[in-house]
N, C-alpha and C positions, 0 to 999 in steps of 0.2 A: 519646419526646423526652428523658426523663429520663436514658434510658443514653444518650443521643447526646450527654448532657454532660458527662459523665465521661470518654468518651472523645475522643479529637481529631476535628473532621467531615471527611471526605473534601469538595474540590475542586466533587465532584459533588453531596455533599449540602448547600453551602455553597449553589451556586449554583442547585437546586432550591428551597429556602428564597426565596433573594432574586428568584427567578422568579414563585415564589406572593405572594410580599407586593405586588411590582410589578403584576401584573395584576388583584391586586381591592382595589387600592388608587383607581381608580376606575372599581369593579365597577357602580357604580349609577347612572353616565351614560345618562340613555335616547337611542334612535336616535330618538326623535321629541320636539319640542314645541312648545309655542304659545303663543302672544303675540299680540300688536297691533301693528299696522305704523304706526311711531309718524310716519311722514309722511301716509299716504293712511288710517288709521284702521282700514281690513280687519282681518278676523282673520288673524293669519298663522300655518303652520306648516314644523316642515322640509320640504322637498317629497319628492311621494313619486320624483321621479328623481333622488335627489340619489346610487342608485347609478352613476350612469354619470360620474359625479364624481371624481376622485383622491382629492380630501380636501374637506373644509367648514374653513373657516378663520373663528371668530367670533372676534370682536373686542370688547370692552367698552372703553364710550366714554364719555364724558362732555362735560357742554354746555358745562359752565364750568372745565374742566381746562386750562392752557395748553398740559401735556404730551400729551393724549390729542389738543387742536387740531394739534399741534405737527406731527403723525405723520399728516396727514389726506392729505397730497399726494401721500406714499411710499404710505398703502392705495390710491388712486386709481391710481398706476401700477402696482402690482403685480396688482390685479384685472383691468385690462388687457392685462396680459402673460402673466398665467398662467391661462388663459381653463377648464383644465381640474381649478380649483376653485372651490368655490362659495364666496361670500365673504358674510356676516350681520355687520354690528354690530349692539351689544346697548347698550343705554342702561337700567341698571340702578339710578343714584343715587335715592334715593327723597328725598332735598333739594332736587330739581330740579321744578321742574313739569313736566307734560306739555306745558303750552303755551310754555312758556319751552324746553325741551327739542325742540321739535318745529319752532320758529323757528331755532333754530339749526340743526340738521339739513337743514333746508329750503334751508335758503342753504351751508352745507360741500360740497353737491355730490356725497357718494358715490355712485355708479351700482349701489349695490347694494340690500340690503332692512338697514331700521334698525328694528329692534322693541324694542316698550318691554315692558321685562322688571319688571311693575309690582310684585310683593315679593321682587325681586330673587330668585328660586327658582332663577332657568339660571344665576347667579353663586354662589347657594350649590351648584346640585351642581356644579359644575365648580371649584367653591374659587377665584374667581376676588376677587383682593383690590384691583388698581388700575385705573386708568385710565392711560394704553392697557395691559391682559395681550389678549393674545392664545392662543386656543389651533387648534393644527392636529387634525382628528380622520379619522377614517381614515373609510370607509363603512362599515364597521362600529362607531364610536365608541370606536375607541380614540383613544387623545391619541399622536398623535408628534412635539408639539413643545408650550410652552408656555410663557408669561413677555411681556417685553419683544420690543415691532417694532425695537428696532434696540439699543445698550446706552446711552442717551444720555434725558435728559428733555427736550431738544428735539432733534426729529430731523437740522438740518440742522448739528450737532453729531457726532456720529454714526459712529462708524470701524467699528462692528460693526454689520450687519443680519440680526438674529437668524428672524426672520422670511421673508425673501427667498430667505438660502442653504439653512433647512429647505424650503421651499418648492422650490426649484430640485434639493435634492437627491431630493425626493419625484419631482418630475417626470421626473426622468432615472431613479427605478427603483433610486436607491442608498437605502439608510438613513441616516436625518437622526443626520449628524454632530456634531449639537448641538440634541437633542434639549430641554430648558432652559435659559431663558435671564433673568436678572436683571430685575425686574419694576419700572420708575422710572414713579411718578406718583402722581395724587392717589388716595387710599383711597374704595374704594367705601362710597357711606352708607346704611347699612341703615336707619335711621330718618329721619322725616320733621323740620323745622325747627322 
């Protein structure tokens, strides 16, 4: 590496560098884990068919975020529409109770699985910092999209859906054109009140 700085790097060895850093830059995402199903209380984990899935689309949410509520109507339709991902919110705040956190949950309505992520561990490996980031992950756990559901901290604000068109272009088989995207809402809290 020392003589490759000396001299100018070839194109190719530029872009084999930023190949290597991008791939085990989150080398330490596991394909499984588990939690609490913070509505019905179960243990929950990713399932084991979630390869017949295009992608897992988690979401980290919060109870008392106005932006992460903001964005609840756009995840309800697009779990709907794109039936060939699986869809997990993650309720990570550790300032929130569970029962205050699980009242809410209860009544927002998502049709999918809401786990309480109790020391916030699937927000630290996935470096997830607000409410609403979402990230898109492949079935093998890779990330091919990640940030903000739309570019707006309320969603019906909103001119970009960051979310949606990675999502639509995963479905049709292209590569997501916008693979990150600007993360607007309340910071996730790692410590209790």
């Amino acid at each position: 590496m020392l003589a490759m700085t000396k001299q100018r790097m070839s194109p190719i060895q530029l872009f084999l560098i930023l190949l290597i850093v991008k791939t085990t830059s989150f080398a330490s995402i596991p394909n499984q884990w588990t939690g609490k199903n913070l509505i019905t209380g179960d243990s929950w984990s990713t399932p084991s068919h979630f390869q017949d899935k295009k992608g897992h689309v988690i979401i980290f949410m919060s109870a008392k975020c106005p932006c992460s509520n903001s964005h609840a109507a756009e995840l309800i339709k697009l779990a709907d529409l794109y039936k060939d991902f699986r869809f997990t919110a993650v309720h990570s705040n550790m300032d929130e109770t569970y029962e205050s956190a699980q009242d809410y949950f209860k009544k927002l309505g998502l049709k999918f699985d809401i786990v309480q992520d109790e020391k916030a561990e699937m927000a630290d490996q996935l470096k997830a910092f607000k409410t609403p980031h979402v990230f898109v992950l492949s079935p093998n756990a890779e990330i091919l999209y990640h940030g903000g559901i739309t570019n707006s901290s309320h969603a019906p604000s909103a001119t970009q859906h960051f979310l949606a068109d990675a999502l639509e272009d995963i479905h049709q088989n292209r590569p997501v054109k916008v693979s990150e995207g600007r993360t607007l809402g309340c910071v996730i809290s790692r410590t209790k009140n």
